[in-house]
N, C-alpha and C positions, 0 to 999 in steps of 0.2 A: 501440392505438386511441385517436382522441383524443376525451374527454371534459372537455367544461367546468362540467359541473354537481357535476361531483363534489369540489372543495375544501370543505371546511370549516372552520371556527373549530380545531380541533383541528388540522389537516392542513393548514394554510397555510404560507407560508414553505417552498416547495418543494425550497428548493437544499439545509434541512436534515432536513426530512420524508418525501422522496419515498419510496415502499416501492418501485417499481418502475425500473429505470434504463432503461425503453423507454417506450414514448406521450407524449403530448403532453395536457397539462391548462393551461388557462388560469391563469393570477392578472391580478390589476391589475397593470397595466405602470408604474404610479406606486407601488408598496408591496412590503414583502417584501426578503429575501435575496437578493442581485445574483446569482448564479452564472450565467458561461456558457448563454443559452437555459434559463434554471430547471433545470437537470441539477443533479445529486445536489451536493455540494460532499462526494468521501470523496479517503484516500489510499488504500483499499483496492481494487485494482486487479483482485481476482479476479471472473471473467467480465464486466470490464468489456472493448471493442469498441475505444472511443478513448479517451484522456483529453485534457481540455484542461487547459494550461498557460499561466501568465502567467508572463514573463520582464518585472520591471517594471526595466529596465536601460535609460541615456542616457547613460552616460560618453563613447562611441566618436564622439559625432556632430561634423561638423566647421561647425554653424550651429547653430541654436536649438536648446537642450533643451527636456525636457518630457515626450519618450516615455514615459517611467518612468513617467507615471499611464494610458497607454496602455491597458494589460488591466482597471483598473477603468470604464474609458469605454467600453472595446467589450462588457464585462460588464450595464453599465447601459445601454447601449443597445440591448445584445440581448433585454429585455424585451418590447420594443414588436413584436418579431415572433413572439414566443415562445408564442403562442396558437394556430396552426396549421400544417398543414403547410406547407414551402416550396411556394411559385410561383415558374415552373409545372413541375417538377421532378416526374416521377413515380413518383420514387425517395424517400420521407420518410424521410431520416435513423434518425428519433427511431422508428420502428418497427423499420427493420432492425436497425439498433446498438443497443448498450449502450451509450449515452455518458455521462462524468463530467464532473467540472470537479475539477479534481485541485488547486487553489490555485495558490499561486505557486511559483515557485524562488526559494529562496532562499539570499543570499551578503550579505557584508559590501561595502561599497563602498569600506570605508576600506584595501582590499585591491585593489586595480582588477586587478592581477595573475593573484589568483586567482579574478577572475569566471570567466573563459573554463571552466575546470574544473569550478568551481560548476556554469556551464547545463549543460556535457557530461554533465557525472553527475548530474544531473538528467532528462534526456534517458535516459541509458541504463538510471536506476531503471527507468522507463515500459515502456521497450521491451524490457528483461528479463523484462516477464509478457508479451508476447506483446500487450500492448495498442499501439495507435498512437497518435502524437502530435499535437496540431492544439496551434501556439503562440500567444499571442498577444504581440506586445512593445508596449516595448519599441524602442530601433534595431536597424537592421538587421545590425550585427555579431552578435547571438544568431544566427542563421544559418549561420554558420561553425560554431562550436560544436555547433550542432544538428546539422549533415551529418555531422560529424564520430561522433557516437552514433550515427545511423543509417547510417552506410556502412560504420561496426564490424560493426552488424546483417545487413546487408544486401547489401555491396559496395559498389563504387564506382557510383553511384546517375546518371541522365538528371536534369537541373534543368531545369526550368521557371520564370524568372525574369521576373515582371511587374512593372515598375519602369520610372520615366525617366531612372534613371543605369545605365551596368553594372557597378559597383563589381568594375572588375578592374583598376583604376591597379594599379602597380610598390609593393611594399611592402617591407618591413623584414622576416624570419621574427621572429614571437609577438608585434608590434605592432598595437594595440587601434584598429581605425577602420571604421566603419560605411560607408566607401569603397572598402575592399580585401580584402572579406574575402571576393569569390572569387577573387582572386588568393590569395589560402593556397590555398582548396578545391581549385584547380586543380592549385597547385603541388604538394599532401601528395597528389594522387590521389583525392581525394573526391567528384568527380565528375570525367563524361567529356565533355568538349568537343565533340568530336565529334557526340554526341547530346542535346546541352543546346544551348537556346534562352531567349535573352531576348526579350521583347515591349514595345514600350511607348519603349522607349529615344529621348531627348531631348536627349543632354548626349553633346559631344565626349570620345573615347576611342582613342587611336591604336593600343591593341592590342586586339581584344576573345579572347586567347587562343583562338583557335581555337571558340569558343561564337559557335554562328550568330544574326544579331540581326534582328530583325522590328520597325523603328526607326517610330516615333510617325507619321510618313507615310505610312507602309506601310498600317498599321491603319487610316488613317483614310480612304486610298484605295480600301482593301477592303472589302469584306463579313465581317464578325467569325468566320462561319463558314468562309470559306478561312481568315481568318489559323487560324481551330485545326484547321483541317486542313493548314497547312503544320507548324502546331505537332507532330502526331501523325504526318508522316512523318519528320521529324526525330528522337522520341524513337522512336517504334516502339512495339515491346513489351517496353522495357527497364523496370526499377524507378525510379521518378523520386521525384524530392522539387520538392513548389512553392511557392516562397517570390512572397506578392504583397506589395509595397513600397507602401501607400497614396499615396505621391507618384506614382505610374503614372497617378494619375487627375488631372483637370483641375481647377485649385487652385479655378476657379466651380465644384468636385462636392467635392472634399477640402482643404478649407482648414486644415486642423489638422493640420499636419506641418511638421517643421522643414526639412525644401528642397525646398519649391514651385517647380514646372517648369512653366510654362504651355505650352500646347496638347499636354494629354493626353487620354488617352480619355476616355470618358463611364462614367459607371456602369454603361449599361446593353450599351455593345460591351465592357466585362469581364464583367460577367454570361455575355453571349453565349458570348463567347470559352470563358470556363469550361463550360458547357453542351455545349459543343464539344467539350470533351475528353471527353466519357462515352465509358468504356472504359479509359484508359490506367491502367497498374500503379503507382497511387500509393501510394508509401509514407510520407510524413511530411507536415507544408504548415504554414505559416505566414502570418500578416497581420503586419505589421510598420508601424514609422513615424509610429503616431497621437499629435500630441499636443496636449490636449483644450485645452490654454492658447491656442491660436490658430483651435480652430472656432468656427463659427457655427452657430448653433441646434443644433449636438450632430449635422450632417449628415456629418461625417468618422468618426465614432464609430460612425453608424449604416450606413454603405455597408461601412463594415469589417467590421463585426458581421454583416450582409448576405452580405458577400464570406467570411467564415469559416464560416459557414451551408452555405455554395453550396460551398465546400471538402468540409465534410463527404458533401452528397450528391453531389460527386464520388467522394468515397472509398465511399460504399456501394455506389453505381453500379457499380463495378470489382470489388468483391468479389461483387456480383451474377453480371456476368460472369463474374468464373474459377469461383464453385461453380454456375453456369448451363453 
């Protein structure tokens, strides 16, 4: 239930007071403890639902860094929505779930080598209780890594891929690039081509491995509701993982990311599109790519925070479904 009268002097600073890891309580969107939507900040995962995760990692990028302070920008941004339920979703997360803010992952940098491992088993801690992962990076190489814990979990997993590149150039095997890391995925099996789809795509690619692409004119020609209706005949009813690339959106909506692609979507035909998939069997998801060194007014921070929001009440949405 959400109640805004009920913080206190005593019981403020939510992300490290909260008694309950369900409802929704207001604080000041300027004050307080950053966690994730005011969710708990624990590592204790029992009968927790999701956890959230920051991967604050930018080694892999092949243009501006920056990501690395990505998960504390969509932490601080997700303040300002974190008073009520989502709109207009009539699925509120923060009732069905149990959700946390699990911190960051953490790895040494002076080790580039051994990040990949690092996020993996960081990833597979989570998913060992039985709780789900919503990331925040971070670039978009933590995605590899990530598939890689949940297809251990799970199988080989449907992706959902919102982005305006398809980072599946030809690569080197266990080379670090925020460009190719589903060409590994593909290559080790971690997802199925076949029934994985990219959206959003902007940027030439002469192989897209067999992963069907729903390219930046498509979308913009359609109606947001076919494109995730062509989305959901392609995955079906498989187990999917969806990773959304902040650069998917139009650098006038997301300017805070290190490879702006002009003429992408809007905020609100991703919103749509997401809304679209209520139903499918998601099992992981990610926001990736923000980095706060090149937003303006904190609007790339906040459609991300926005977009990982809209993640979650997809994920409850579905688990509705199969115990419905």
């Amino acid at each position: 239930m959400t109640d805004s009268t009920s913080v206190t002097p005593t019981d403020s600073d939510l992300a490290f007071t909260r008694k309950e890891t369900r409802g929704t309580i207001a604080e000041p969107a300027y004050a307080g403890a950053l966690s994730f939507m005011r969710r708990r900040y624990t590592r204790d995962l029992a009968g927790a639902d999701v956890a959230v995760m920051g991967v604050p990692f930018d080694l892999a990028v092949s243009g501006r860094s920056g990501a690395r302070l990505g998960p504390r920008a969509v932490r601080a941004a997700s303040a300002h929505i974190a008073w009520s339920a989502p709109w207009p979703w009539t699925v509120d997360p923060f009732e069905r779930l149990a959700v946390v803010d699990t911190g960051d992952c953490f790895f040494d940098p002076g080790y580039p080598a051994q990040v990949p491992e690092a996020i993996a088993q960081a990833a597979r801690d989570v998913l060992a209780s039985d709780t789900a992962l919503l990331t925040l990076g971070g670039d978009h190489f933590i995605t590899w890594p990530l598939l890689k814990a949940h297809a251990e979990k799970h199988g080989p997993l449907s992706l959902i891929q919102i982005d305006a590149h398809s980072d599946t150039w030809e690569d080197e095997p266990g080379r670090i690039d925020h460009g190719t890391m589903i060409w590994h995925a593909v290559r080790e099996g971690l997802i199925v081509p076949e029934t994985s789809v990219q959206v959003g795509i902007r940027t030439h690619n002469p192989d897209p491995l067999g992963v069907h692409v729903i390219d930046a004119r498509e979308v913009h020609l359609s109606d947001p509701r076919s494109v995730a209706g062509r989305v959901r005949d392609i995955v079906g009813d498989r187990p999917c993982y969806l990773t959304f690339d902040i650069d998917a959106l139009d650098p006038s909506m997301a300017p805070g990311t290190g490879t702006p692609v002009v003429g992408g979507l809007s905020t609100f035909q991703a919103q749509e599109i997401l809304r679209g998939l209520e139903g499918i069997a998601l099992r992981g998801m990610d926001v990736v790519e923000v980095a706060p060194a090149y937003d303006v007014s904190e609007i790339t921070a906040l459609a991300a925070a926005t977009l990982a929001c809209d993640l979650l009440c997809l994920y409850a949405a579905g688990r509705e479904c199969t115990s419905g």
